[in-house]
MARPA-859703 format. One line per field, with one value per residue (C-alpha): residue number from 1; residue in three letters; x, y, z. Coordinates in pm, 1 decimal. Each point is the difference from the previous one (the first is absolute). Example, Ala and Ser with C-alpha at 12.3 -4.5 7.8 and 13.67 -1.06 7.14 Angstrom:
num <- 1,2;
residuo <- ALA,SER;
u <- 1230.0,137.0;
v <- -450.0,344.0;
w <- 780.0,-66.0;
END
This chain:
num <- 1,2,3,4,5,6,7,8,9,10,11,12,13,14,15,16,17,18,19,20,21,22,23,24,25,26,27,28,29,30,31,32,33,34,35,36,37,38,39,40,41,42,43,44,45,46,47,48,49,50,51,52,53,54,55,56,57,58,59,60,61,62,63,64,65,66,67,68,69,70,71,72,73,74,75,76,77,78,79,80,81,82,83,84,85,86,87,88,89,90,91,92,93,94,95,96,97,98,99,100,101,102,103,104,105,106,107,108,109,110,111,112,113,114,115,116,117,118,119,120,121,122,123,124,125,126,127,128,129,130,131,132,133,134,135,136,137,138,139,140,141,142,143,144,145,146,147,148,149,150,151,152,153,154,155,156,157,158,159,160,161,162,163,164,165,166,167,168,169,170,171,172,173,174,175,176,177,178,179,180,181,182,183,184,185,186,187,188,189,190,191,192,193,194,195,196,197,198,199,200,201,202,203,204,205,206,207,208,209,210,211,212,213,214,215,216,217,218,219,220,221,222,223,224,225,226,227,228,229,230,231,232,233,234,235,236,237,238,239,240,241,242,243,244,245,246,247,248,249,250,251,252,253,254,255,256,257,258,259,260,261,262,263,264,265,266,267,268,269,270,271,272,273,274,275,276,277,278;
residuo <- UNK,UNK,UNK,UNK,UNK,UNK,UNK,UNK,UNK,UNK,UNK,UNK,UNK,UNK,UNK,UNK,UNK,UNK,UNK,UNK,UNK,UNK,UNK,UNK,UNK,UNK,UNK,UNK,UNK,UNK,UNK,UNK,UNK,UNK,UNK,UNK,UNK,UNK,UNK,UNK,UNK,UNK,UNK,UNK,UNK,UNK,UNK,UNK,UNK,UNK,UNK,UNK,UNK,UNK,UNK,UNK,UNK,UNK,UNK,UNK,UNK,UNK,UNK,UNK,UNK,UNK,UNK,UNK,UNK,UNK,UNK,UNK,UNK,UNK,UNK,UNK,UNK,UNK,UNK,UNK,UNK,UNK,UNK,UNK,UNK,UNK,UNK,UNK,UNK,UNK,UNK,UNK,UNK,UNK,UNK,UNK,UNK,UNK,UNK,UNK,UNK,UNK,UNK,UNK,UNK,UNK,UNK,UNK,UNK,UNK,UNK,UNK,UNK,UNK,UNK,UNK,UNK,UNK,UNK,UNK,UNK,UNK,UNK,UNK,UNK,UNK,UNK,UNK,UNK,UNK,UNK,UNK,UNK,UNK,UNK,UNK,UNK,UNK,UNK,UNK,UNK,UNK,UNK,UNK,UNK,UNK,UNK,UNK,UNK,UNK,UNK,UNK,UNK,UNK,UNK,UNK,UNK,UNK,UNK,UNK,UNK,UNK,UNK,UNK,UNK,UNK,UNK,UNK,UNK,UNK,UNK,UNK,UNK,UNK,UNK,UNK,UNK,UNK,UNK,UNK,UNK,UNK,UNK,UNK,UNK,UNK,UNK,UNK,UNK,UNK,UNK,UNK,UNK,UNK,UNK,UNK,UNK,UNK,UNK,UNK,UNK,UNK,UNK,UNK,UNK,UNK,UNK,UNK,UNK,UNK,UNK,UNK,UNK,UNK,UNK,UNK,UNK,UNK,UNK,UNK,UNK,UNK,UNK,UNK,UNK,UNK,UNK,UNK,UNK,UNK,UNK,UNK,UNK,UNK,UNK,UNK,UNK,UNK,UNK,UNK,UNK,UNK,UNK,UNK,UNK,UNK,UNK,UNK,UNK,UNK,UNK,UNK,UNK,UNK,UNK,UNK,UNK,UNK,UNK,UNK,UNK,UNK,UNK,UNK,UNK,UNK,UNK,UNK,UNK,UNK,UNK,UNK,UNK,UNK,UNK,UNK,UNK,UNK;
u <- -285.1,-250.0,-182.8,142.7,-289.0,88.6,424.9,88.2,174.7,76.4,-96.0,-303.9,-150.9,-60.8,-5.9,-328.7,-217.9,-399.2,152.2,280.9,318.4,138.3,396.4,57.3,303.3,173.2,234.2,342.6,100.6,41.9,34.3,-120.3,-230.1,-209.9,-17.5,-88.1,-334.0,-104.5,52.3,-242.9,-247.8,5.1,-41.3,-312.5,-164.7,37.9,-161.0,-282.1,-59.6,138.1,191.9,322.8,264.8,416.0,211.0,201.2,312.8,333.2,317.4,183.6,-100.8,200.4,-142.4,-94.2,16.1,269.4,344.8,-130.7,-319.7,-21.8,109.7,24.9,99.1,238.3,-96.4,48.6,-132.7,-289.7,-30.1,-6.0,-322.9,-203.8,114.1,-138.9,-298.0,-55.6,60.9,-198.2,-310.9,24.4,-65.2,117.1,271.6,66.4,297.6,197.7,300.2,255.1,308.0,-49.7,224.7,-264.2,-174.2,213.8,34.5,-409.0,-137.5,-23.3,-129.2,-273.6,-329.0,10.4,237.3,-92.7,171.5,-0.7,-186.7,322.0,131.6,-225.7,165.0,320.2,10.6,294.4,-211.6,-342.1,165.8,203.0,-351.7,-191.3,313.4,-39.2,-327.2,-198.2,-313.6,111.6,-180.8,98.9,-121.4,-82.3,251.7,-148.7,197.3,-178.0,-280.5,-260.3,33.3,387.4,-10.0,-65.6,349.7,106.4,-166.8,187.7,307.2,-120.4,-240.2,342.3,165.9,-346.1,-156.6,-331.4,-57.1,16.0,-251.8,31.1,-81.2,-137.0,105.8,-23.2,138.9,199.5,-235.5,206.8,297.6,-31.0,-368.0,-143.7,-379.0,-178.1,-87.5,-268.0,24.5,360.1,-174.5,-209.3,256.2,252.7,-267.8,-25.5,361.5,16.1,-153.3,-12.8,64.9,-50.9,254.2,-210.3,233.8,265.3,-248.7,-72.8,321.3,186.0,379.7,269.5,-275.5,144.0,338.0,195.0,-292.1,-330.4,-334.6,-317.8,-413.0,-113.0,-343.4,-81.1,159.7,-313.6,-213.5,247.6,31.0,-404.0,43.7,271.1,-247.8,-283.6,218.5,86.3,362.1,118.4,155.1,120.8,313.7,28.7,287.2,-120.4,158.6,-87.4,94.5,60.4,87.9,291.4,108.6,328.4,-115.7,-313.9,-128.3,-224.1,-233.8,12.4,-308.8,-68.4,-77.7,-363.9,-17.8,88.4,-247.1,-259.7,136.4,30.2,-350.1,-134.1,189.1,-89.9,-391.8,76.1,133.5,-214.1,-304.0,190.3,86.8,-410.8,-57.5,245.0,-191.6,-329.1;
v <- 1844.3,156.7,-269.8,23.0,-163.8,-14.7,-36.4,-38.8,-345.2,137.5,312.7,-182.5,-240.8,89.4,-233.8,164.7,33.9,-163.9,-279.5,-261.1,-34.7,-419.7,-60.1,-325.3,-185.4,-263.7,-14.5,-3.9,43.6,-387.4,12.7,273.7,-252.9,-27.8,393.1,52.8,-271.6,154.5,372.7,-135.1,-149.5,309.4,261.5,-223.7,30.3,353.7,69.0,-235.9,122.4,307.8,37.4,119.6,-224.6,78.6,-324.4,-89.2,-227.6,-40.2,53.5,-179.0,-170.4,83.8,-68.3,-352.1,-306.1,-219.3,75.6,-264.7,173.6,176.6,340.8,130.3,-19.1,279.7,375.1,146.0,-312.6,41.1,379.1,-53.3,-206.8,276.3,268.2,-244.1,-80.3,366.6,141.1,-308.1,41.2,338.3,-83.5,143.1,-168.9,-79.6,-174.9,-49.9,142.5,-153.0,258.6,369.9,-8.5,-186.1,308.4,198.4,-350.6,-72.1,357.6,75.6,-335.4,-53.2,212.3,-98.4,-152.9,-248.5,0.5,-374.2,-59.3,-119.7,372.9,210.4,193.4,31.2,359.2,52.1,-274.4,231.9,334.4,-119.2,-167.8,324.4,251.3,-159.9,172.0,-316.4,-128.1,-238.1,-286.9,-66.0,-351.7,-9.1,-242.4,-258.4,105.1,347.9,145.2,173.3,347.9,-73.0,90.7,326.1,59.1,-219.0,273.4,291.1,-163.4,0.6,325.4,195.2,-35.7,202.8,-292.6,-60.9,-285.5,-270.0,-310.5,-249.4,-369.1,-236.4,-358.2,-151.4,-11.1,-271.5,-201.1,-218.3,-154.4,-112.4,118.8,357.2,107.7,371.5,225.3,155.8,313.3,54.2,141.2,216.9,154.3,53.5,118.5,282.6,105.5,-61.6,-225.8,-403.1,-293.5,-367.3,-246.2,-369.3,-268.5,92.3,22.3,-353.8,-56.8,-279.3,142.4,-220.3,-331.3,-152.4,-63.9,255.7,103.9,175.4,-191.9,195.2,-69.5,139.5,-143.4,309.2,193.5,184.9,-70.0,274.1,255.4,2.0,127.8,230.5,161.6,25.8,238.0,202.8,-57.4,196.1,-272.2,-374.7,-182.0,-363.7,-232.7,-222.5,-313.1,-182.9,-299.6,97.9,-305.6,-7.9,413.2,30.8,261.4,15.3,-311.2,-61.2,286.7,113.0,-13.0,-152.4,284.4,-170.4,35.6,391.7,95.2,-149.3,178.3,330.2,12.3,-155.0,327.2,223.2,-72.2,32.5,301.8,190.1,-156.0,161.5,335.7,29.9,-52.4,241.3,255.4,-54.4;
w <- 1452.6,-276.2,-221.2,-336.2,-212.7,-348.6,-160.0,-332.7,-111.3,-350.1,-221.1,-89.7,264.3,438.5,262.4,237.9,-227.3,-40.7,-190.9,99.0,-91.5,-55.7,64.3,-166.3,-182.7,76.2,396.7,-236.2,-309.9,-130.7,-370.7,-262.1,-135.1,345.6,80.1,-398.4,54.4,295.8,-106.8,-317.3,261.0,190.1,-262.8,-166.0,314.5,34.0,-296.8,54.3,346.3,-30.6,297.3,69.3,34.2,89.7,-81.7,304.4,0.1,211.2,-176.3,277.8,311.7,284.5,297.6,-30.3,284.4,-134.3,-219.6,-152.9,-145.9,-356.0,7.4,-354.4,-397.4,14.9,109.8,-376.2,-168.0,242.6,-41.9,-371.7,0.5,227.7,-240.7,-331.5,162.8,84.5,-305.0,-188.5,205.8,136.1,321.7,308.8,171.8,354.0,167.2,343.6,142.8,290.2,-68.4,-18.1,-315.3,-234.9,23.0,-277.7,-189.4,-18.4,22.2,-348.5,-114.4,221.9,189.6,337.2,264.7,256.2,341.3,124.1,336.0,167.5,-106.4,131.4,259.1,-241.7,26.7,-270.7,-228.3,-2.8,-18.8,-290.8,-152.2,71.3,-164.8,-314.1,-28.3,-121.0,218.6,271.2,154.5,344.3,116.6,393.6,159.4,158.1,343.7,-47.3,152.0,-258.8,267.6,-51.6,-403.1,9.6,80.6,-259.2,-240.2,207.3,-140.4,-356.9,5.1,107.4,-355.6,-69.0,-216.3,134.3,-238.7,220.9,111.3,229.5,-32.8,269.1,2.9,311.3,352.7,144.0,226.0,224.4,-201.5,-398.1,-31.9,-79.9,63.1,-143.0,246.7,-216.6,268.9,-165.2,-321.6,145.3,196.6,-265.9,-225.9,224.7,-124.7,-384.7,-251.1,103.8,-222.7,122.0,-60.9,-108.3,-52.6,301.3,260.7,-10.6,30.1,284.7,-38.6,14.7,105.8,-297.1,119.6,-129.5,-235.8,96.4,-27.2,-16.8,-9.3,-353.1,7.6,283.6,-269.8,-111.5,327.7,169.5,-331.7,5.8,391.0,-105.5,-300.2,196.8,267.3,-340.4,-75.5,-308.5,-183.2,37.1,-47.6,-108.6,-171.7,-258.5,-235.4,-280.1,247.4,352.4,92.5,-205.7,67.3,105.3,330.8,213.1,-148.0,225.3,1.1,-325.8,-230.2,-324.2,-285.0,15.4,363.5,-17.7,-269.6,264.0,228.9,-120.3,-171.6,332.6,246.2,-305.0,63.8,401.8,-37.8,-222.9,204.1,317.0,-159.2,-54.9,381.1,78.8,-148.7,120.1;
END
């Protein structure tokens, strides 16, 4: 498969380029209030750092452990929010599918659509993502082998949209735990541009009994790896109060915890870029 290097997210901003890209917004879409504060938080930052920054958030979880679990506010009381807070920041917007009709329902309200790691081999799920002619981030299942992706992008690249990027989160080690095989991102890279997923590859799924459990604290230990192998951009769920977030509580990052976090990988990187081209 030839490298594609470089794909547009939006008219105006590339994923591939000498500086990174941040994914970040909260797992779901809990209340307007909480996506408005952190949309805020995230647009002040980019200005004072200026970096480039696409707000992430689920308009409905459906692939979670337990019936029991919080799924969603409503799909157009959801969708409503992303299009205010895209159209009061003017921020890119990215979000995930789990049926290929969302696609026609989200396409013109949002930048970029996520394929869940549970869906990536849904062939009908990535052509339908790809058709609508917006960038697509696949994220690597953590059943998948990095080699194995590149026909994950044969399904999309077929609709002719080369505007996709994969995301590496993990792979299952054993049952409820997950571990980074830092050789996955180098391999992949080899295909198309590379993000690195933060909070979910500290995750334990399903340790909590129904819920997953995670290890946040190696959070940024990992992300520092991942930036120093030269990912193109990074992908990380934050809260005002993780502990109290309705999804993923437990690896989720506090909006004080990103900012250290991104200035930290920002430095990495840019230290990296300079050894690259020595």
């Amino acid at each position: 498969m030839n490298q594609i290097k470089q794909i547009s997210l939006t008219k105006k901003l590339s994923l591939g380029t000498d500086k990174l890209v941040f994914f970040s917004g909260p797992c779901a879409i809990e209340s307007e209030s909480i996506c408005d504060e952190i949309a805020e938080f995230l647009i002040k930052l980019q200005k004072e750092e200026q970096i480039n920054i696409v707000f992430k958030a689920s308009f409905d979880k459906a692939n979670r452990s337990s019936i029991n679990s919080f799924r969603s506010i409503g799909f157009s009381k959801a969708l409503s929010i992303l299009e205010k807070i895209k159209k009061k920041y003017q921020i890119p917007i990215m979000t995930d599918i789990h049926e290929t009709w969302q696609v026609n329902e989200i396409k013109n309200i949002i930048d970029i659509i996520q394929i869940p790691a549970f869906l990536c081999r849904q062939t009908d799920l990535i052509v339908s993502a790809a058709q609508s002619n917006l960038a697509v981030n696949i994220k690597k299942g953590q059943f998948m082998a990095a080699e194995d992706m590149q026909y994950v992008l044969e399904k999309a690249y077929s609709t002719n949209n080369k505007n996709i990027f994969l995301t590496e989160r993990g792979t299952c080690f054993g049952y409820q735990n997950l571990v980074v095989d830092f050789r996955a991102l180098s391999t992949m890279k080899s295909f198309c541009p590379v993000v690195y997923d933060i909070t979910h590859a500290v995750q334990k799924p399903g340790k909590g009994q129904g819920h997953s459990l995670g290890d946040p604290h190696l959070s940024l230990d990992l992300a520092k790896a991942a930036a120093s192998i030269g990912v193109s951009g990074f992908f990380l769920e934050i809260h005002p109060n993780p502990t109290k977030a309705k999804s993923d509580a437990a690896t989720m990052l506090t909006l004080k915890k990103c900012e250290t976090t991104i200035k930290t990988l920002t430095k990495i990187h840019n230290y990296c870029k300079n050894l690259d081209e020595l």
